[in-house]
N, C-alpha and C positions, 0 to 999 in steps of 0.2 A: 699519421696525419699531423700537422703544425699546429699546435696549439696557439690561440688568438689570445694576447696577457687581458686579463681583469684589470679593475678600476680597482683599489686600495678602498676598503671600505671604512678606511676611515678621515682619509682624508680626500677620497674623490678623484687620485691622478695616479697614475706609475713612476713621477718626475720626484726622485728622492730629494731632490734640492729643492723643491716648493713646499715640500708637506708639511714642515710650522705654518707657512704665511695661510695654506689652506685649510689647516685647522683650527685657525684663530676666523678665518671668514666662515665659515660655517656656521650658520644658526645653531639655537639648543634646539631640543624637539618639541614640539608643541603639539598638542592632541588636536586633533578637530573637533570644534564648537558642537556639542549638542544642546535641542531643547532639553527642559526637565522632563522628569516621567509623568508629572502631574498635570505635565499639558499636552501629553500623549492620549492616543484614541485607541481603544483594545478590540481590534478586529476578531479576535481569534474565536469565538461565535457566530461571526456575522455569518449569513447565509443568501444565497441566490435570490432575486426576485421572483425567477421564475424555478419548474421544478428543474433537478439537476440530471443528467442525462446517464443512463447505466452505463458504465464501463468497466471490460474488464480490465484490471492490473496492466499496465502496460510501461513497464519504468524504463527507460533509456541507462544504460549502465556508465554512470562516469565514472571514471577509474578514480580512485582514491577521494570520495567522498564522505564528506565530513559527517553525513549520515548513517554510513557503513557500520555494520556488525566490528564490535572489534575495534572501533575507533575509539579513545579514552580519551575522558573529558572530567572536568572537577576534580583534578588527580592533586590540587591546594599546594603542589610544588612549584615556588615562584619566588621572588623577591622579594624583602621585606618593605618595609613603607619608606624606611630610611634608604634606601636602597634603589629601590623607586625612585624618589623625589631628588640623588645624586645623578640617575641617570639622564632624569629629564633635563639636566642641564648639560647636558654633552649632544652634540648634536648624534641625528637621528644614522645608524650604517647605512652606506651607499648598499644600494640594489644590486648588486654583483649578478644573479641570476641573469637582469637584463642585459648585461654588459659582456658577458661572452666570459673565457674562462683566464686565470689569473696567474700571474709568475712574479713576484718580488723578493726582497731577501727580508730574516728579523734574527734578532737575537735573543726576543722575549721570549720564556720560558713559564706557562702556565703551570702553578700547582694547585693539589688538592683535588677536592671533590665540592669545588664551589663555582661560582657564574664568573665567566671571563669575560669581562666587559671593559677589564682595563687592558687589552690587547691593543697595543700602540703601534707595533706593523704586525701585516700576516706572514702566513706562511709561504714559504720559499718554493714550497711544491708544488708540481704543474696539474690543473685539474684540468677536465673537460664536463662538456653540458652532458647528463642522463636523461634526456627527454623532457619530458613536462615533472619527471619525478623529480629533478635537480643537478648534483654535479657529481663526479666519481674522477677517484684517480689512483694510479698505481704507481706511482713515483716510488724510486729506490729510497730517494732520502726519507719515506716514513717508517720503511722497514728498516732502515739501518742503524737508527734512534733507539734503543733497546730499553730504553725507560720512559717510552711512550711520549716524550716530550714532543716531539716533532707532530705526532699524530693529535695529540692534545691543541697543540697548537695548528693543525688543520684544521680541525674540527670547531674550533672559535674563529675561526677569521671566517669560515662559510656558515657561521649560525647566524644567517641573512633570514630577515621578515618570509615565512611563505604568502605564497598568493592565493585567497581564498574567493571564489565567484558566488556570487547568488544566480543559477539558472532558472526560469521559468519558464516554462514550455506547457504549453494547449492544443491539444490533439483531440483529432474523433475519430471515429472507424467506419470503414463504410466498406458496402458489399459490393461485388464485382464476380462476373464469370467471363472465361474464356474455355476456348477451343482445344481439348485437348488430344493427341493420339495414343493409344494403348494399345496391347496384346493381349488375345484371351488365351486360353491353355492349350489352344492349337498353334499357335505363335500367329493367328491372322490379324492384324493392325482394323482397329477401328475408332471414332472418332466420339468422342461424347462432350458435355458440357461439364462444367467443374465451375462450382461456386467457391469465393477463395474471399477474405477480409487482410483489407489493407489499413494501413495506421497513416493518414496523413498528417503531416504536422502544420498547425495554422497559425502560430508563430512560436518564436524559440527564440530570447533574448539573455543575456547573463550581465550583470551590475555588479562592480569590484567592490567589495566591501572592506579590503586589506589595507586600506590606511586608517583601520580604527583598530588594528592589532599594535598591541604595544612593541616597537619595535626591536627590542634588544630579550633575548632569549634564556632563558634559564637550563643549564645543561645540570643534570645526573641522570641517576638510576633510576629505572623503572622499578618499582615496589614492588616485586614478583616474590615468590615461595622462598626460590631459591636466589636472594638477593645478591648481588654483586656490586661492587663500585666501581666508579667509571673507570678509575686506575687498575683496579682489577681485570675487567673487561677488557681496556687496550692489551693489558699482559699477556692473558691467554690469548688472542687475537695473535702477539706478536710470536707465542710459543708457538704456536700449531703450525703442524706441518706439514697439513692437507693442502695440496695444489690450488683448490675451488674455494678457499677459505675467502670467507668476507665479512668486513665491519662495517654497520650501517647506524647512523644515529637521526629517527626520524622524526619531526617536527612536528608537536603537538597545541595545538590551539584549543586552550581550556573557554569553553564558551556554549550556554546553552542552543545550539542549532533548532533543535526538536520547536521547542518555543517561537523563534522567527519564524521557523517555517508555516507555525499555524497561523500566525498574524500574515504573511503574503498570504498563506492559501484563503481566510476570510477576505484579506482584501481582494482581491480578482475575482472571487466568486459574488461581491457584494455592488462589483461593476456590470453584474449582469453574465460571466462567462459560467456556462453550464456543460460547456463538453468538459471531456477529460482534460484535466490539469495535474501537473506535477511538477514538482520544487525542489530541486538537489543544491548543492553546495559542494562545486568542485575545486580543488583545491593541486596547486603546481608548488616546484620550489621547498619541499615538504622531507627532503632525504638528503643526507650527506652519506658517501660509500667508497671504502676503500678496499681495493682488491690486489691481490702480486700479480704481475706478470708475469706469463709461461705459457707454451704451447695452447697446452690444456687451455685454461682460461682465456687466452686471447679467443680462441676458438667461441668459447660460451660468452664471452663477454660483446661479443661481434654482431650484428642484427645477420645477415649473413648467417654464418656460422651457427647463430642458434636455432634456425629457421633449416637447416640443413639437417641439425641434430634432431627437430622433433619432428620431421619429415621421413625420416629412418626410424622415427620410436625406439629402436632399441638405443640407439645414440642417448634421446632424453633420458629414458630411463639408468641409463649407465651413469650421465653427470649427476643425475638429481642422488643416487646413492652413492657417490664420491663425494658430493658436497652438504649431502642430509648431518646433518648436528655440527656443522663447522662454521656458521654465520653467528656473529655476535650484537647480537641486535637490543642488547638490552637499554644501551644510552640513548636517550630521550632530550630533546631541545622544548621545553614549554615556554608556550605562548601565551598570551591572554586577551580578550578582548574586556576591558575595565568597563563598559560602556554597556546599560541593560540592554536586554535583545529590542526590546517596545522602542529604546530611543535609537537603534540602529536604524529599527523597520520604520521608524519616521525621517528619517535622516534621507532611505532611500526611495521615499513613497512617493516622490516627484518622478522618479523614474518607470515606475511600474505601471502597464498596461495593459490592456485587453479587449479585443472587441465588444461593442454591446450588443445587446438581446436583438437590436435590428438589423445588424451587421451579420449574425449570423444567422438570420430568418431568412435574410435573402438568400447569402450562399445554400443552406439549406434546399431551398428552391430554386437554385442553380444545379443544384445534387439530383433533385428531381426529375430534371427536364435532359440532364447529361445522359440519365439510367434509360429514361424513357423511348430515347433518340440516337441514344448510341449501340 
């Protein structure tokens, strides 16, 4: 399939002859305006006017949510203040994610085990989009770089801002029977009634919250047992010479979630909503992945193709122990939101909604009269 080139993230075009003039028109970055904390209001007590309605657990699964088991946060690996404050004066990286996937050429050669943020062109190799996860590519020129430079230098030019949502969603449940047919132990078919609960959703909204993450990313090592550096990590990555072998460096946003969430979930409940409520934080744009091309892999790497293999089960199982301990996933892109969680939740408090106690008094009694009549 053709790959469609990227935007230059740093200067906004693919046109090598404009890229001074457009990186002198580009703005520095500027944060967006918050009020103070002292003029902020702390929901995260507030409670319903009326009582709140029993539910059981009912969570909607967003893939790679900022709430997940396993997701790290406060990890204090970041930029210094001086560091910081050079950055702010460089304009903010183009969004490449939204822009489809990228091909230009550089000569710049990133070392050490520091933050690339002075990468003045990207990389010359061809990515494509991985879904809502982000971008992946197999390009020969990363493998053929044997001192990791090319891959180093991937790996900064797509350490692009991830995209983080605020979802809220309010649901109830309600009972319902239908007609059902069965067999008893003589195989004769009869008919009975079967009571069954359904989840409807009564509304389900999501608010960008990702232009308050700071947008230039801090790349190393994950602080694991068995530590390794990012140069390290490329190496053995480049040594292995498992077919299914993959390098992935995933995108971490240092930022207390837990905290916002209980300020939306006070405020909505304090508008009056008493059904089921729940508050995720789903997050795209969050992984960089490099993988070799080959039979094998092209196969697993394919929607197709993997959907074939776990459809045979022994297939999966086959790839998952060719490529069990051969993913190097220890490199890390940290993010940060600077900005306390109370002055985000005020920032987005003009967006947030929910019906009130009268709104769903009536549907209630819409509920009633459907059960009663239908």
């Amino acid at each position: 399939m053709q790959q469609q080139p990227l935007l230059n993230p740093s200067y906004g075009t693919t046109n090598s002859n404009s890229n001074n003039n457009n990186k002198n028109s580009l703005p520095p970055y500027q944060a967006p305006e918050l009020i103070p904390i002292s003029s902020c209001t702390d929901f995260s007590n507030a409670e319903c006017p009326t009582a709140v309605e029993s539910h059981s657990p009912h969570h909607v699964v967003d893939a790679d949510c900022c709430l997940q088991d396993g997701y790290t946060t406060n990890s204090r690996i970041f930029f210094s203040a001086e560091e910081r404050d050079l950055l702010r004066e460089k304009p903010a990286p183009v969004d490449v994610y939204l822009e489809g996937a990228r091909n230009f050429g550089s000569s710049a050669k990133p070392e050490g085990n520091v933050p690339y943020y002075n990468l003045e062109e990207g990389s010359s190799a061809e990515a494509e989009f991985d879904g809502y996860k982000g971008v992946k590519s197999c390009d020969l020129l990363l493998h053929s770089d044997k001192s990791g430079g090319e891959i180093m230098k991937f790996l900064s030019t797509f350490n692009t801002t991830p995209r983080v949502m605020c979802r809220v969603r309010g649901y109830h449940h309600e009972q319902r029977t239908r007609h059902v047919t069965r067999k008893d132990s003589d195989g004769n078919e009869y008919r009975e009634r079967e009571h069954y609960t359904v989840t409807i959703d009564d509304f389900d909204y999501r608010i960008d919250i990702s232009q308050w993450i700071f947008p230039h990313g801090y790349i190393a090592a994950e602080q694991k047992e068995k530590f390794v550096t990012v140069e390290e990590a490329i190496d053995n990555f480049l040594k292995d010479g498992n077919v299914l072998k993959t390098l992935t460096m995933d995108k971490v946003v240092d930022f207390d979630f837990q905290f916002l969430k209980q300020q939306i979930h006070g405020y909505i409940r304090s508008l009056g909503w008493y059904r089921g409520l729940d508050i995720s934080f789903p997050r795209c744009n969050h992984r960089v992945k490099i993988w070799k091309r080959n039979c094998l892999s092209t196969t697993w790497e394919s929607c197709f193709g993997r959907c074939m293999c776990y459809m045979s089960v022994v297939g999966c199982l086959l790839m998952h122990c060719i490529k069990c301990g051969h993913n190097q996933n220890s490199i890390k892109a940290y993010y940060q939101i600077e900005a306390h969680p109370i002055q985000i939740f005020e920032a987005i408090r003009p967006q947030l909604w929910a019906p009130g106690f009268g709104q769903q008094v009536m549907a209630g009694v819409g509920e009633m009269l459907r059960d009663g009549f239908w």
